[in-house]
N, C-alpha and C positions, 0 to 999 in steps of 0.2 A: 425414110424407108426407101427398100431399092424399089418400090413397084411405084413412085413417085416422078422418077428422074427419067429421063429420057433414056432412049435403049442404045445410044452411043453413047453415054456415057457409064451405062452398065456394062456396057460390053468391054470398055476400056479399060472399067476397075478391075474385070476380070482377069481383062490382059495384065495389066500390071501386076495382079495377086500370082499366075501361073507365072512369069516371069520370077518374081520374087522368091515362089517354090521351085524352082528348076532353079537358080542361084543359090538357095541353102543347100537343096539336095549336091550339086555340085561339089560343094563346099565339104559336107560332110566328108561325100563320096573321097573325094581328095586328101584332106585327113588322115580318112579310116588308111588309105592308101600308101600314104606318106609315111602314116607310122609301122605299117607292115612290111612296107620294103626300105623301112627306114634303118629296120632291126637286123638286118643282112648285107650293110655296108661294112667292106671288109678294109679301106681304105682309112688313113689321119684324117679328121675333118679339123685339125687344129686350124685356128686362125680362122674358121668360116666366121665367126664372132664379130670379126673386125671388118670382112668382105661385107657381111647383112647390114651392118652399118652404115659403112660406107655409103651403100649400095642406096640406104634410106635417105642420105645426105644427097647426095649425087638428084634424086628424084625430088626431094624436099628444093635444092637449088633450081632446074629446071621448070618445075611449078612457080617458084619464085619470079621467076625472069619472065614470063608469059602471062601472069599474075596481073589485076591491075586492083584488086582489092586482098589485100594480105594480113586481115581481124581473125582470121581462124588459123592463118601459122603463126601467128602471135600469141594466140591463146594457147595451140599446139608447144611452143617454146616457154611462154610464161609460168603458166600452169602447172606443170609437176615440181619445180620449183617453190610453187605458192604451197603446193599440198604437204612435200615434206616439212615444208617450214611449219605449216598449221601444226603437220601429227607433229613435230619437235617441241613447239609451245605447249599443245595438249600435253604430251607425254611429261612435261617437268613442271606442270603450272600447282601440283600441291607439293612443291619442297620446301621445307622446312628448313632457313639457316639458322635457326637460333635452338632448336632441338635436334636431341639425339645423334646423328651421323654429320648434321648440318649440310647434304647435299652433295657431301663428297666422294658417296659411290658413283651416283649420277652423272657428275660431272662429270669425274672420271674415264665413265664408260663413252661416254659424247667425245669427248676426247681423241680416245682409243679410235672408235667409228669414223673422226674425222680426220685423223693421221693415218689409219689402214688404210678408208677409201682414196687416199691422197698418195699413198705406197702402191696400190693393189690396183686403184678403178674398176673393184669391184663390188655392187653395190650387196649382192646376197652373201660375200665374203665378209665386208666389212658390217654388216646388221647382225649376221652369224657372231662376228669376234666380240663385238659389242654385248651380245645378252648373255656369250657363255661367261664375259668380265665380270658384267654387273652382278649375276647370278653369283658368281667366285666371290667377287665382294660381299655381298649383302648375307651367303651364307656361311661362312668363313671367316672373316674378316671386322666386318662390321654388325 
């Protein structure tokens, strides 16, 4: 209970909690802000895609160098990785090669997903290409 602890350390939590609200409010604020003057850019932002990256690379490297324990940009770089791999296994782990289609919509479509993303590098293009395939397959076709 807070009427237990000492009153610097309530006072502290407080700090901390009014910090943490002036940090979202911010945040919001910035948002709300971004997207409203975001809609009256009259300029090409092409290529900002490759700039924000970069940009995250660049700052990813510099934490790097200054770094002396580096378990959470490892997790950071590991991890999305492990996760498509997981939803890949999930998404194909009941096909059937010895009934019906024998797997060869599926495949297919994995396929497609993984020569688009390999053309394209793009990841919501190549998931897109991929389910409008399978879909083409399995209602049409197979």
């Amino acid at each position: 209970m807070v009427f237990n602890l000492p009153i610097s350390l309530v006072i502290y939590n407080h700090f901390l909690f009014f910090i943490t609200l002036l940090n979202h409010c911010y945040w919001v604020l910035g948002s709300a802000l971004g997207s409203i003057f975001g809609s009256f850019i009259t300029f090409s932002t092409e290529g900002i895609e490759f700039v924000m990256t970069a940009l995250f690379v660049v700052i990813f490297m510099e934490q790097w160098k200054k770094g002396k324990q580096y378990q959470s940009a490892l997790i950071g770089v590991v991890l999305p990785a492990a996760v498509i791999g997981l939803l890949v296994v999930y998404s194909l782990k009941d096909i059937s090669f010895i009934s019906g289609s024998h797997g060869l919509p599926e495949m297919l479509a994995v396929g497609f997903v993984v020569l688009l993303h390999a053309w394209r590098g793009s990841m919501l293009l190549s998931i897109g290409g991929g389910t409008v395939l399978y879909m083409g397959l399995v209602q049409l076709v197979f």
